[in-house]
TITILUM-819334 format. One record per residue: x, y, z of N, C-alpha, C, O in turn. Coordinates in pm, whole numbers, plus 50000, padded with zeros to 5 digits. Layout:
<atoms>
XYZXYZXYZXYZ
...
</atoms>
This chain:
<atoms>
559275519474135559395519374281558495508574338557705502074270
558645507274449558095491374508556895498974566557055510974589
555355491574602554615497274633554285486374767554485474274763
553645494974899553535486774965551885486175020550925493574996
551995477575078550435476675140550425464475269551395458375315
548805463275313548815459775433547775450475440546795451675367
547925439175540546675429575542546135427975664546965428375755
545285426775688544485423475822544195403875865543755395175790
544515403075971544335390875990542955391176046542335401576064
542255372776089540985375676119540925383176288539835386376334
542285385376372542025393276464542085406476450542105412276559
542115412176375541575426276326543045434576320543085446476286
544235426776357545435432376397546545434576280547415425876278
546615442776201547495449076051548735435976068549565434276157
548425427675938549865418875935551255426775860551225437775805
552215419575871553265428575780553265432275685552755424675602
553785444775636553825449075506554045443075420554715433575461
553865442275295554125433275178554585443975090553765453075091
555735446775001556335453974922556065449374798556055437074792
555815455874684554695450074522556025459674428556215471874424
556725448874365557445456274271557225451574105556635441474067
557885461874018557805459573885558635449073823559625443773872
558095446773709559335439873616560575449473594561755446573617
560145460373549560905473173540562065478873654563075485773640
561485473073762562145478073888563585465773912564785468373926
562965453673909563705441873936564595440773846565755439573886
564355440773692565275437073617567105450273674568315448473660
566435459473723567895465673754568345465273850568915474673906
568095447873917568805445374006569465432973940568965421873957
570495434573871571145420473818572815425073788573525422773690
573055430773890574285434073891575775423473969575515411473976
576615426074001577585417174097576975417674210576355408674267
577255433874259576765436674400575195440274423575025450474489
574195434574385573265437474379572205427274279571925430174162
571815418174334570835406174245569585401474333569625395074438
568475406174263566975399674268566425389974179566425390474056
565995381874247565595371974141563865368274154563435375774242
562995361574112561495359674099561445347474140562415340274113
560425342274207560165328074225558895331074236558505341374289
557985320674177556355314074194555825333374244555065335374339
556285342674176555825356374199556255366274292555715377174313
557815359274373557865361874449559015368974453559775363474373
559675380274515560625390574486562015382374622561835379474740
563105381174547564305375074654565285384774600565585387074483
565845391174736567305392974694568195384974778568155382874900
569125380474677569965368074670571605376874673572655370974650
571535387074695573295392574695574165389174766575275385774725
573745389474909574745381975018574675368575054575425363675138
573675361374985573255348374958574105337674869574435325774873
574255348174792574795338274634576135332574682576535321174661
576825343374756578345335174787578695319874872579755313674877
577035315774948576435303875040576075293574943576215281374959
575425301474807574375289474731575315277674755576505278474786
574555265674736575325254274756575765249774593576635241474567
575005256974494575275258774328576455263274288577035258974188
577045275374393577675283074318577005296674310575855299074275
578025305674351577395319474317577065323474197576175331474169
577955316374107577335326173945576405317873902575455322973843
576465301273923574735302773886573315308073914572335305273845
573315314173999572015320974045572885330874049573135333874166
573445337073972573405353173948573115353773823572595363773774
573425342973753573145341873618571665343173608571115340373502
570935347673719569255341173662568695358873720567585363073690
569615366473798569595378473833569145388173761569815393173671
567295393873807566835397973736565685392573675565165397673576
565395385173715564375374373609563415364373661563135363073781
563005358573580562105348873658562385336073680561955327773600
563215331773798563985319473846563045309273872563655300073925
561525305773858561185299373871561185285573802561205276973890
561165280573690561615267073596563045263273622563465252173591
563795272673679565565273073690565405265673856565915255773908
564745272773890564455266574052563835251974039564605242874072
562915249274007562105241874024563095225973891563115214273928
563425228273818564685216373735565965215173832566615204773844
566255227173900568005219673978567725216974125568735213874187
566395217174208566055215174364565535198574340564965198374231
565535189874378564785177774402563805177674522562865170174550
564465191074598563055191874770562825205874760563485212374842
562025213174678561995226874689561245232074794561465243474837
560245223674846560265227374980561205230075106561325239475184
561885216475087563155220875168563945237775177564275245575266
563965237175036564805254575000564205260875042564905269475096
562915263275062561895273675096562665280875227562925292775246
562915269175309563555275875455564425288075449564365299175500
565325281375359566515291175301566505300875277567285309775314
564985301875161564625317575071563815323775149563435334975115
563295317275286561955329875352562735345875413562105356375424
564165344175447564735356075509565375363875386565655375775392
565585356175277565645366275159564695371075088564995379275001
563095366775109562035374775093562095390175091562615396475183
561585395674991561705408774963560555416574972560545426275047
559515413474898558405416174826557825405574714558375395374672
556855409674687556335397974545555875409774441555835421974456
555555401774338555605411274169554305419874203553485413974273
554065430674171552815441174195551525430274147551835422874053
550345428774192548935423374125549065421373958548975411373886
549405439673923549225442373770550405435173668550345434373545
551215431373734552015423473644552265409973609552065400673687
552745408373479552405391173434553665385573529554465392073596
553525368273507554255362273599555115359373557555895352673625
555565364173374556885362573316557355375473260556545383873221
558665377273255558845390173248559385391373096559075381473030
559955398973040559845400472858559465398172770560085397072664
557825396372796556925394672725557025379772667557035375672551
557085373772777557325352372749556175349972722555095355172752
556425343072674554715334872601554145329772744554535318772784
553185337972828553035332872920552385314772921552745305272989
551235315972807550835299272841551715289072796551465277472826
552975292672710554115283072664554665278472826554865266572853
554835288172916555245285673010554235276573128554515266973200
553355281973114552115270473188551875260273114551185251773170
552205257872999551875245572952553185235173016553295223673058
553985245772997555445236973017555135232973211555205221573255
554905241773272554955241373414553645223173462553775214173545
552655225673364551805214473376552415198073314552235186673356
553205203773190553555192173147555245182473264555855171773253
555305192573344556355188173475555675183573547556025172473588
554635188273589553625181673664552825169473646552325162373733
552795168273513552285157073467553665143473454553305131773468
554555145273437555715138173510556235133373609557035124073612
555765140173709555715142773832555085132973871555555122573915
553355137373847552545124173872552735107873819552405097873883
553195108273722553885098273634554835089273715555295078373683
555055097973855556465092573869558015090373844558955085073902
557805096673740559155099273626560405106073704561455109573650
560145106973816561465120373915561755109274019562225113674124
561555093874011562175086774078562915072973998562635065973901
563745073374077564865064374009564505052874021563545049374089
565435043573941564895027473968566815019274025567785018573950
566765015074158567995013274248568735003274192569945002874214
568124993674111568264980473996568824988373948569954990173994
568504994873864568825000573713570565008773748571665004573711
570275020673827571845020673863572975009873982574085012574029
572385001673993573064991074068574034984573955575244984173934
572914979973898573294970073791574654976973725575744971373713
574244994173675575015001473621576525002373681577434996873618
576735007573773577835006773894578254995173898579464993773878
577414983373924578884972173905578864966573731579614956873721
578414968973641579434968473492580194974773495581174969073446
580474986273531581944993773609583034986073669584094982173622
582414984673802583434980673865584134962873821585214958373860
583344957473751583424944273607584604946273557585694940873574
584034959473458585324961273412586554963973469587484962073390
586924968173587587964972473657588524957773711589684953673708
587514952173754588284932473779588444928773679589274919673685
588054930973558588144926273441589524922973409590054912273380
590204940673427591414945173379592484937873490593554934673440
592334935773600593444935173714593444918273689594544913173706
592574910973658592414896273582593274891273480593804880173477
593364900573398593994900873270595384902673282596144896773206
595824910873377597224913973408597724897273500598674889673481
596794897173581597254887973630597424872773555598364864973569
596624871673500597144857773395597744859373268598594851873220
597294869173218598294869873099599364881773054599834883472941
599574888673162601024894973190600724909773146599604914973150
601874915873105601194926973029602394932272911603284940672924
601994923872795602224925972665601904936672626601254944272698
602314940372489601704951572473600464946872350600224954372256
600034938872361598354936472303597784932772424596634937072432
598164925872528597334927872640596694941272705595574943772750
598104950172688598284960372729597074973572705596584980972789
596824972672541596174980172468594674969472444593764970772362
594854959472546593064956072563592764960572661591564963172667
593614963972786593494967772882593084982472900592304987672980
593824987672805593805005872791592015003672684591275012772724
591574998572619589855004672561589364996272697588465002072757
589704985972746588794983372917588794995172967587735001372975
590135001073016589605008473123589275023773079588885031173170
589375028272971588795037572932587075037472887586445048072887
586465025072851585465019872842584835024373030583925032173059
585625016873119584965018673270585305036373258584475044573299
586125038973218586505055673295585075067773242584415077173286
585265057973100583835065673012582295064773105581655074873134
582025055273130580925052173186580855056273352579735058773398
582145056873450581755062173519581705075473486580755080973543
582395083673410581885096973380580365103873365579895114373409
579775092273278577855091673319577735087373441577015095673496
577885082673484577785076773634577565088473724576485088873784
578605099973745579275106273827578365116973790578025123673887
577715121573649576835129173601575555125773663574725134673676
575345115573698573535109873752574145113473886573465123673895
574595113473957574755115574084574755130074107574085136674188
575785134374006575705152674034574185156074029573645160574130
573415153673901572475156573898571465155073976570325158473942
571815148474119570655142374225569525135774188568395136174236
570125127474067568835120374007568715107274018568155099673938
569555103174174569655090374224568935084674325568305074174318
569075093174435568525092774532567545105174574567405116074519
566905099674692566165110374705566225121074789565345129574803
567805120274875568175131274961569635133674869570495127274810
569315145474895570805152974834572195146974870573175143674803
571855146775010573355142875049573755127175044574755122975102
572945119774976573595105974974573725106974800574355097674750
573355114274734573455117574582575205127074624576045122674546
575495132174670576405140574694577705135374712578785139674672
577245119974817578245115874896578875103174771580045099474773
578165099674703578535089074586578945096474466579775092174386
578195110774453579015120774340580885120974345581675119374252
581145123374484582255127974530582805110574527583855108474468
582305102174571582925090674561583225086974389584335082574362
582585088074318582485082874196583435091674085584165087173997
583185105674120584015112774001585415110374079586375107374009
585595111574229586975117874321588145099974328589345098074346
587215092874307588035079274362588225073474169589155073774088
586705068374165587035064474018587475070673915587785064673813
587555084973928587675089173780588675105273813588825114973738
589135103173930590095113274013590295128473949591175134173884
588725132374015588475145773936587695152774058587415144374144
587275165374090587075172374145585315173574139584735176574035
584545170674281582975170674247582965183274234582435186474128
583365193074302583435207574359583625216974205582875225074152
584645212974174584595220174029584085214773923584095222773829
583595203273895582395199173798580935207173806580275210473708
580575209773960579125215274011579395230273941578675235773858
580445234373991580835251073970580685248173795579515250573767
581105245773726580785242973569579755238873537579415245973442
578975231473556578225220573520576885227273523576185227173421
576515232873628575545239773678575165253973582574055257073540
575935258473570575995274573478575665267173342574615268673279
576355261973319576075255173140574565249073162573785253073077
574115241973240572835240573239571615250473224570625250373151
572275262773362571355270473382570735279573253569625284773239
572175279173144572105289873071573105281672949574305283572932
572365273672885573325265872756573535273072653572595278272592
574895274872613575385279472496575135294972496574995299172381
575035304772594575035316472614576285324672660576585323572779
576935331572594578685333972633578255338872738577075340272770
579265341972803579835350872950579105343273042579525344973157
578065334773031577465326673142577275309873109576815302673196
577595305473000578045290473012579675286072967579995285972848
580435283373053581545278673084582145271172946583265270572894
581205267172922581655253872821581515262172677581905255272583
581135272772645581565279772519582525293972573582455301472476
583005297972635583905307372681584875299972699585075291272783
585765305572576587205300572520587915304572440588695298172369
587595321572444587855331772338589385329072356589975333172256
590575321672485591515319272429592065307072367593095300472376
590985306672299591085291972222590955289772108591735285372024
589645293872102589105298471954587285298972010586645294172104
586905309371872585565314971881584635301571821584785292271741
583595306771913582395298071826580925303871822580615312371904
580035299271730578705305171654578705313471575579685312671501
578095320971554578005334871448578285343671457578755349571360
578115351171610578345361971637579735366271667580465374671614
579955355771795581335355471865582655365671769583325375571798
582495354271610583735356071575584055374371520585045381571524
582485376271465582535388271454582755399871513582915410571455
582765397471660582285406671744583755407671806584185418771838
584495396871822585935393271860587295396171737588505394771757
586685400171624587335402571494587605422571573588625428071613
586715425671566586685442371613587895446171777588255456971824
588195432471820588915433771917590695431871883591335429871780
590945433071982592975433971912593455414371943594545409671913
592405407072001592465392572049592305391771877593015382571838
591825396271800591305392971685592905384971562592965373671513
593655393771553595235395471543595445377571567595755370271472
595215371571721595525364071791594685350171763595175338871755
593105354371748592275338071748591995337871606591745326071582
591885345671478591275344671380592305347671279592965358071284
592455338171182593445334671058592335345470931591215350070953
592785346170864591785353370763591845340370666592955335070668
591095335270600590305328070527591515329070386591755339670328
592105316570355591515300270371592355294270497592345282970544
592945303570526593645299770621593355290570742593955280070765
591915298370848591175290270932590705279270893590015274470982
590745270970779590055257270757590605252070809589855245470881
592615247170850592705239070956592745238171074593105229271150
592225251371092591815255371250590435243871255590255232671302
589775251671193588115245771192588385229471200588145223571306
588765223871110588895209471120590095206071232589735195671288
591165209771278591055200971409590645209671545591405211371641
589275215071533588645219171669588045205271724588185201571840
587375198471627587045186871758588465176071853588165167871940
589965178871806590865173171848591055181671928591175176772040
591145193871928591745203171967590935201272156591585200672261
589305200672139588765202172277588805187972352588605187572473
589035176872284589585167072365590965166072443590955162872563
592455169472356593065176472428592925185972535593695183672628
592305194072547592035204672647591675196072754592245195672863
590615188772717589795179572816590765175272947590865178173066
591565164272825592725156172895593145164472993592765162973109
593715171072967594635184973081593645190273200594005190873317
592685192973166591285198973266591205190073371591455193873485
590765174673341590405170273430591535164173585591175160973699
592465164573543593905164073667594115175473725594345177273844
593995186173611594415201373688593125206873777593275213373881
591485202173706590845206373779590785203373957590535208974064
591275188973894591195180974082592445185574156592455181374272
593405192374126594495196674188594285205274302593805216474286
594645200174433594095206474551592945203574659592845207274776
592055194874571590845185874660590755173874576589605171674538
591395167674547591465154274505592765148774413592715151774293
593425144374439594985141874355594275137174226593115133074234
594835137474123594635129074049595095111774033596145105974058
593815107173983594275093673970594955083573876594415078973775
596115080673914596985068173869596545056973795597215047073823
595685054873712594945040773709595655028273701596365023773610
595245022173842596005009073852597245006173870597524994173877
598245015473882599615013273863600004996173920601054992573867
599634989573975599494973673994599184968173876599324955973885
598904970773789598514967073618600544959673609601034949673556
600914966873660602394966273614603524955173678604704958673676
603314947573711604014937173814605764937573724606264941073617
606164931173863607784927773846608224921873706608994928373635
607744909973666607404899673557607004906373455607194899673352
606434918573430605924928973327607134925073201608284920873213
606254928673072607074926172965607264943072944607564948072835
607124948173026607094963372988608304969173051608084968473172
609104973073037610054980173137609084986373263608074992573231
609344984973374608344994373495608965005473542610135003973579
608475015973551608775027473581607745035373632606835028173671
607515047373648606745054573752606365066273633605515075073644
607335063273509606575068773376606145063773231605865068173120
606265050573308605305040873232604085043973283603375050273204
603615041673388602505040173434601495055173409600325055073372
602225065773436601625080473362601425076473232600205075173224
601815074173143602055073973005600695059073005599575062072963
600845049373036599335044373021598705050973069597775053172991
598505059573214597465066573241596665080173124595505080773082
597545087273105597345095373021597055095072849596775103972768
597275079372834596635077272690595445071172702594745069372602
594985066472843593695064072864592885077072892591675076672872
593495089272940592895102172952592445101772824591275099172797
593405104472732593385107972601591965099472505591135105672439
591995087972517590975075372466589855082672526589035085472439
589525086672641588515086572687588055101872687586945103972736
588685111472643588635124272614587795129072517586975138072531
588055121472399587835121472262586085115972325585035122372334
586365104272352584285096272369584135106872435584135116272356
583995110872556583745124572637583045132572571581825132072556
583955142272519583795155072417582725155372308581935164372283
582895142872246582385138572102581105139072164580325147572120
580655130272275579225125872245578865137372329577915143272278
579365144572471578965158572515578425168672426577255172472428
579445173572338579315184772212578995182572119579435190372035
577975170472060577095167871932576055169671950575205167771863
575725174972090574415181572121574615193572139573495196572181
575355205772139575365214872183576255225572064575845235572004
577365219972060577435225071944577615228971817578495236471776
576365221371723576185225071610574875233971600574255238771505
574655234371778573095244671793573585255471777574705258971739
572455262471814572745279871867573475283171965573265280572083
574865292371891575705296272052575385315371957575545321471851
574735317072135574765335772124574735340772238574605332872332
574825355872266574755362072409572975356072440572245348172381
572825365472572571975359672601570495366172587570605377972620
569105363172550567875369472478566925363972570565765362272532
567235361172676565845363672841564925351872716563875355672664
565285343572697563865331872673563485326272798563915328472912
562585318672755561645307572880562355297472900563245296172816
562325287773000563465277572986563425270872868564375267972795
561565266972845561665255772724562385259572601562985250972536
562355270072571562695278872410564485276172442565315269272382
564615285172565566315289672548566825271972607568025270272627
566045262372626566885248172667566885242272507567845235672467
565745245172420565355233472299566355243672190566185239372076
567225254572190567505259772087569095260072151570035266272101
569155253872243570805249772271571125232972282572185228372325
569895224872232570685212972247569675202872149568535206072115
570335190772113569245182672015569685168972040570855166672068
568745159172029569015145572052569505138371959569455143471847
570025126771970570335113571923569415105071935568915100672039
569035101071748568375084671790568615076471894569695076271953
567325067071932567185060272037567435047172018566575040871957
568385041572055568935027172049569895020672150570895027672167
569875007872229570305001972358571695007072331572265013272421
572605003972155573975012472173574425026372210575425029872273
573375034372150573045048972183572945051572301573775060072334
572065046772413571635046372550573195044772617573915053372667
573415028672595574805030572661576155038872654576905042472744
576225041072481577245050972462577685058872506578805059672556
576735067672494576235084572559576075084672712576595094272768
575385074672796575195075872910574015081472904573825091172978
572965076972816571655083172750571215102672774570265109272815
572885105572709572735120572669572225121372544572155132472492
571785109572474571285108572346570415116872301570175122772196
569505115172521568385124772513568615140072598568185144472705
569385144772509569875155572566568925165072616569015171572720
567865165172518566635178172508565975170772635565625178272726
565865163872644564805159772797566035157972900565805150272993
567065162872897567805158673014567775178273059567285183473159
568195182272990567895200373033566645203373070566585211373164
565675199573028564495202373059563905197073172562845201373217
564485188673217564755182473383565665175173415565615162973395
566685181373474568395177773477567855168073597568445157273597
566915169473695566945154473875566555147273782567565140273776
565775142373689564965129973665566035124773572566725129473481
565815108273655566475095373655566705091473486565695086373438
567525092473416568355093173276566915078173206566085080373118
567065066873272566155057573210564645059773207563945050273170
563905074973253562645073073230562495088673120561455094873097
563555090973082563685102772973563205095772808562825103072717
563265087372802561945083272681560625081772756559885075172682
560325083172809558905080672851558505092672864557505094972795
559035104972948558515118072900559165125772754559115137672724
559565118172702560175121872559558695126072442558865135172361
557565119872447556635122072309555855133672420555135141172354
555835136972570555275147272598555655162372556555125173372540
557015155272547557875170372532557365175372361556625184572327
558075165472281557695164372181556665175272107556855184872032
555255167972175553825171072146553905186372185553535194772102
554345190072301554455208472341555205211672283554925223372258
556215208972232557085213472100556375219971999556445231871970
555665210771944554495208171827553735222971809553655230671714
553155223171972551705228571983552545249071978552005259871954
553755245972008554005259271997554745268071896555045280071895
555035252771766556365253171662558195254671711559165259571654
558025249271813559255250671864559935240171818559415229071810
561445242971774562035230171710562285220871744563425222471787
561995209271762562565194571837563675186371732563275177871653
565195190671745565995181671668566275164771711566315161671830
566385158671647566585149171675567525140071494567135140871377
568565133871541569255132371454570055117971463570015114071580
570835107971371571905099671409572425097971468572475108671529
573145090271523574675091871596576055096671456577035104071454
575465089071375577095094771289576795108571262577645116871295
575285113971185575385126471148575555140471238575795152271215
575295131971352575825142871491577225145171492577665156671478
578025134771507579475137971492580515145671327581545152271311
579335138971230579795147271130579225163071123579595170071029
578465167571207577765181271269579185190071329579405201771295
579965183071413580605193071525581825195971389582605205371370
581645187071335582965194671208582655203971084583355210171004
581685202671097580475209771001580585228271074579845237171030
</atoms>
């Protein structure tokens, strides 16, 4: 039960009550209709809130129950700002007698971690450099004159054709990182001009939906590789993944339906990494269906003079094998961090533990950097999703070193042996 008490100001006049609740008490508020969450000690209920978040309701329900503070403090860039927001959902704060993490978290893993943000912070490391994505944004848009250049002087053959299709899947790839630094508000320093180039960048260049990337994007962050709350492994109609899943889904009558009995599933297993690029392809048109058409690329690629027959399904049919080209890079370099990790329900870790045991890096190299859209450094990109993608080696040997000091695993691996991982 919540305990309350009373303070005196220096005019001698009783200030408002303050309500002191348990870990015990809070955690059984993490229901649909009914979610409390913790901040810097502080008791919020967020129930009639969550349907406003500007996140998304299920990501902060996902944190329902618990201690939202590292979850708060990695997806706000002005947490002061939020403050406004959370003072009328003020509840109470955690009783005196209780710790400031709840299931027995390694509390100083967590203050070490909370100092070593801070020490980033001071570093500077949470501001961007305007060069660095300038420069980035127009090798993009390069390539897109690149391609409309090419048509125009040398027609469109079909070897022109298919230089044209790795161009613009090359630009489609890269604004896809592009459109990721922006979601992540790790561009600018007000939300809404990070917001307004998100929506420009995924909705114009890469004719996909900001609105339903955030609604995804956000949950898989909040909570990586944890079923029923990250998006991106819930696909039980697809097929199972990690250790548990398949077992636990074998006892169900879906079982009949996703699972071959052995030797059978081996060519399941080997084409799952084809299998989620396909999916991809299809996702990203259907997702934008309704707040953003999907986009045509270039259909002007195609002039009168074309050595191609022109048609209106020609131009789909290049569009969609550039989906396809660019599906595969997508997927591949997304899911060589995620999953050959740990996928399980979910076990209330600290951010650092439950972020470093759902994702692992790629060697560091200028091809790597560009490839990936420097998801290379995956483990420092969860561990602070605002900060600017080019200063993630520089807090990279901090992370590292607190890794170290607590035995927590820091993977770090190839680029080829990562991709020979997701088939593994």
């Amino acid at each position: 039960m919540g305990k309350g008490g009373e303070q005196g100001g220096d005019s001698g006049e009783p200030a408002a009550q303050i309500r002191f609740y348990t870990w015990e008490e809070i955690q059984k508020h993490n229901l649909r209709t009914d979610k409390w969450l913790v901040i810097e000690r502080k008791v919020y209920n967020v129930t009639k809130w969550a349907n406003r978040h500007p996140g998304g309701q299920r990501v902060i329900s996902h944190c329902a129950g618990e201690d939202a503070t590292d979850a708060f403090q990695a997806f706000h860039i002005n947490p002061t700002l939020v403050q406004k927001f959370l003072k009328p959902l003020l509840i109470g704060e955690l009783a005196p007698g209780e710790p400031s993490q709840d299931r027995d978290k390694n509390s100083q893993l967590v203050e070490d971690f909370r100092t070593l943000r801070k020490t980033a912070e001071d570093m500077n490391l949470f501001q961007a450099s305007p060069l660095f994505f300038s420069l980035y944004l127009g090798h993009i848009i390069a390539m897109e004159v690149l391609a409309w250049l090419m048509v125009s002087y040398f027609g469109t053959g079909w070897i022109t054709t298919l230089i044209l299709a790795c161009i613009l899947t090359t630009s489609q790839a890269q604004a896809g990182w592009l459109q990721h630094d922006f979601g992540h508000l790790s561009v600018f320093k007000k939300s809404s001009w990070n917001h307004i180039l998100h929506k420009f960048v995924i909705g114009h260049l890469k004719g996909a939906s900001a609105n339903w990337w955030n609604h995804r994007h956000f949950q898989h962050h909040a909570k990586p590789n944890i079923f029923k709350k990250d998006p991106d492994v819930n696909m039980l109609h697809i097929f199972v993944l990690g250790d548990t899943q398949p077992v636990e889904v074998r006892k169900t009558p879906l079982a009949l339906f996703l699972h071959l009995p052995p030797p059978h599933d081996g060519p399941a297993r080997i084409l799952l990494p084809f299998l989620i690029p396909c999916s991809h392809t299809l996702l990203i048109p259907l997702g934008a269906c309704g707040i953003t058409p999907p986009r045509v690329p270039h259909p002007t690629l195609f002039p009168a003079d074309s050595d191609i027959p022109i048609s209106s399904r020609n131009c789909h049919h290049f569009s969609w094998f550039c989906r396809f080209l660019e599906s595969h890079w997508f997927v591949w370099v997304t899911q060589m961090n995620h999953i050959p990790m740990e996928i399980d329900s979910e076990k209330h870790r600290d951010w650092l533990s439950s972020q470093m045991a759902a994702t692992c890096n790629i060697e560091q190299s200028f091809f790597n950097d560009w490839f990936t859209g420097h998801l290379n450094f995956q483990i420092e990109h969860h561990l602070f999703p605002t900060m600017p993608r080019h200063n993630f080696w520089k807090v990279k040997p901090l992370v590292k070193s607190l890794c170290a000091k607590y035995g927590v695993q820091y993977e770090e691996k190839p680029l080829g042996k990562a991709f020979v991982d997701i088939v593994g």
